[in-house]
C-alpha positions, 0 to 999 in steps of 0.5 A: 240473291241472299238475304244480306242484301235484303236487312235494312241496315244494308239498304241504308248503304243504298248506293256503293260508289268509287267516287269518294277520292277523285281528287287525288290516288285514292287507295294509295293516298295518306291523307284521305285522298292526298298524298303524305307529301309533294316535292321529293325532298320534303316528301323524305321528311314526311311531308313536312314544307309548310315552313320548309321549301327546298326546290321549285317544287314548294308552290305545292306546299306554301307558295311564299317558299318559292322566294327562297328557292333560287333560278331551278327546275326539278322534274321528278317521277312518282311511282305509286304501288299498293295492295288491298285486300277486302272482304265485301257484304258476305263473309266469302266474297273476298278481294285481292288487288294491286293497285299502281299508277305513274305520275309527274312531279316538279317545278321551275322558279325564276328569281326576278329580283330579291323582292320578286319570284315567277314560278311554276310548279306541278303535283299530281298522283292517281291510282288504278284497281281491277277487281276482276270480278263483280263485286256481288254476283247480281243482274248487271253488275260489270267487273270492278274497276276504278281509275283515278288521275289528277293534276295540279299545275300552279303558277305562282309569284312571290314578293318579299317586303324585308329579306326574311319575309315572303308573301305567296300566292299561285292559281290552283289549275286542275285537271281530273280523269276518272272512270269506274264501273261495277258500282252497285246501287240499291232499288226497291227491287234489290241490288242491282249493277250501275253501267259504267261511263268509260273515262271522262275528264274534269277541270277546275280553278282554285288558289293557293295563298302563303306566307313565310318568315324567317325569323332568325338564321335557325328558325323559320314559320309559315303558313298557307291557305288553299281555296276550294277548288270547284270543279266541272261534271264528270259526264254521265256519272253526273246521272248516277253515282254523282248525282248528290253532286251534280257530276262534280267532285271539287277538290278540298280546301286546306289550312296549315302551318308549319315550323323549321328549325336548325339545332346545328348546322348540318341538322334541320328539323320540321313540323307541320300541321294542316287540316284538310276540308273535306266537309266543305266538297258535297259529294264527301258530304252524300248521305249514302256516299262516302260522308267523310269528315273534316281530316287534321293531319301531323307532319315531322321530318329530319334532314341530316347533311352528311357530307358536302355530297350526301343529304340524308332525311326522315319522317313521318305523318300521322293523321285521322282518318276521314271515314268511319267503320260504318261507311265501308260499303260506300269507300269500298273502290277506293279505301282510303284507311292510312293513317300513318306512314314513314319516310326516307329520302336523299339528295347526292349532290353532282356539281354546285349546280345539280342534284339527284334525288329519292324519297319512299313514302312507306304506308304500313299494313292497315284494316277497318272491319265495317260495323252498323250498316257495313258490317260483314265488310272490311279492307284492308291496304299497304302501299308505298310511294317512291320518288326519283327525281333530278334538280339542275340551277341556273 
């Protein structure tokens, strides 16, 4: 074992877990540990939905947009790709990995009445990376490996009290896979290697609340709130590298609004801003885990009909980023260091009733070089996200 392991600045960085992004794909996500944007129409703009629903997918976004999306489902898949590169604690112990997961996206809406919606929608992500190898050559250590997978399913109903006003709420039903191993702690004895607990499951209930008017024919705002969503142990992690938090990784809190306007006809352009509570999850809060901050984050998108067949869309998202340079050594399995990405999409029209969609959700190349306690480490990341999906009225 060298000295690096030994400086006091390194041992303050006394446990290294791939635990700070549970919630969502973790080294592919935008923001911290969340996608740039959920349903496939809005994730070409951005992101951008707040005040923007286009399919039965809107529950992931503002429940209250579920009022203006008539009798439909859309089913879409989610390909999430990415390459990260790291160097760990010595200048020489460097890292290359892909990283990759499938996932479901969609949703089903039934117009009730004019006043009255039940709908159903479906958002979820994950991300996988094999290290190959321990992270550092020391007693115990198990190549470095991480999963992360989750699913939120939202029922949700709508009530419009005027025809350009909607109120929405949903239940936030989550499920959560996670396993890791080659997590590294610190003891009074050196840096030694933390087993691994194979995979294990959680679930949680939050809410989802919103509301949406339509203030002309052009102009649209809205805005939505999402509780904190408690979620149960992940097993035997609990007596580890979840242990500040009891085994629990609890989904965030999120704040936002949003604005959609149609300067012409076949143009309209959306804009969201949102604030994502990390603070409020105590394992983001360990003091020698992931320690992330509060993460406010901007969404801008375009959509240009083109033709009675062909929507065509653009955006992008910019946020700040929720960990610092000193906590690199804490976020290594999982490093979560977008902070802008770029979008396109589009929608082919079949018949009145049916749709074909894409987007791809482009995160360009990023690094963060460690400094106080992590320094001597770094990461590196760019990825993308493709979406393909298929919306059928009825």
């Amino acid at each position: 074992m060298t000295t690096a392991f030994h400086t006091p600045a390194a041992l303050r960085a006394c446990l290294i877990a791939a635990c700070c992004a549970l919630a969502a794909p973790g080294a592919l996500a935008i923001n911290g540990s969340q996608l740039g944007g959920y349903g496939i129409k809005n994730a070409g703009m951005g992101g951008a939905s707040i005040a923007l629903p286009l399919d039965a997918s809107a529950a992931a976004n503002n429940p209250a947009g579920m009022a203006f999306v008539p009798s439909s489902f859309i089913a879409n898949i989610v390909v999430l790709q990415g390459e990260a590169s790291s160097n760990f604690v010595l200048p020489d112990n460097k890292f290359n990995v892909t990283v990759g997961q499938l996932a479901p996206e969609g949703g089903i809406n039934y117009v009730i009445s004019p006043e009255v919606t039940l709908g159903f929608s479906v958002s979820g992500g994950g991300a996988s990376a094999d290290f190959g190898r321990p992270l550092l050559p020391v007693p115990g250590a198990q190549t470095a490996v991480s999963t992360q997978v989750a699913l939120e399913f939202i029922p949700n109903m709508t009530w419009k009290p005027r025809s350009d006003l909607a109120l929405g709420a949903g239940l936030v039903l989550a499920q959560q896979q996670f396993s890791a191993q080659g997590v590294l702690a610190v003891t009074p004895g050196g840096v030694v290697g933390v087993p691994g607990h194979g995979i294990q499951t959680a679930s949680g209930v939050g809410a989802r609340i919103g509301v949406l008017w339509r203030a002309t024919a052009q102009l649209a705002l809205g805005a939505t709130y999402k509780t904190l969503t408690p979620m149960g142990p992940l097993g035997e992690y609990a007596k580890d590298i979840l242990a500040y938090s009891e085994g629990h990784s609890d989904i965030p809190p999120e704040f936002g609004v949003g604005i959609a306007w149609k300067p012409a006809d076949a143009v309209t352009l959306a804009a969201d801003w949102m604030l994502i509570g990390y603070s409020k999850v105590k394992l983001m809060q360990d003091p020698n885990g992931p320690l992330w901050q509060d993460q406010p984050v901007l969404r801008l998108g375009l959509a240009w009909d083109a033709s009675a067949a062909w929507t065509l869309r653009t955006g992008a998202s910019r946020n700040r980023r929720p960990m610092d340079s000193s906590r690199v050594l804490q976020n290594f399995l999982t490093p979560v260091i977008f902070e802008t990405s770029y979008t396109a999409g589009a929608t082919l029209r079949l018949d009145p009733t049916s749709d074909i969609s894409m987007s791809l959700e482009f995160n360009p190349a990023t690094t963060l070089e460690g400094t106080g306690p992590s320094t001597g480490s770094s990461m590196r990341n760019e990825g993308y996200v493709l979406r393909l999906g298929y919306q059928k009225l009825f």
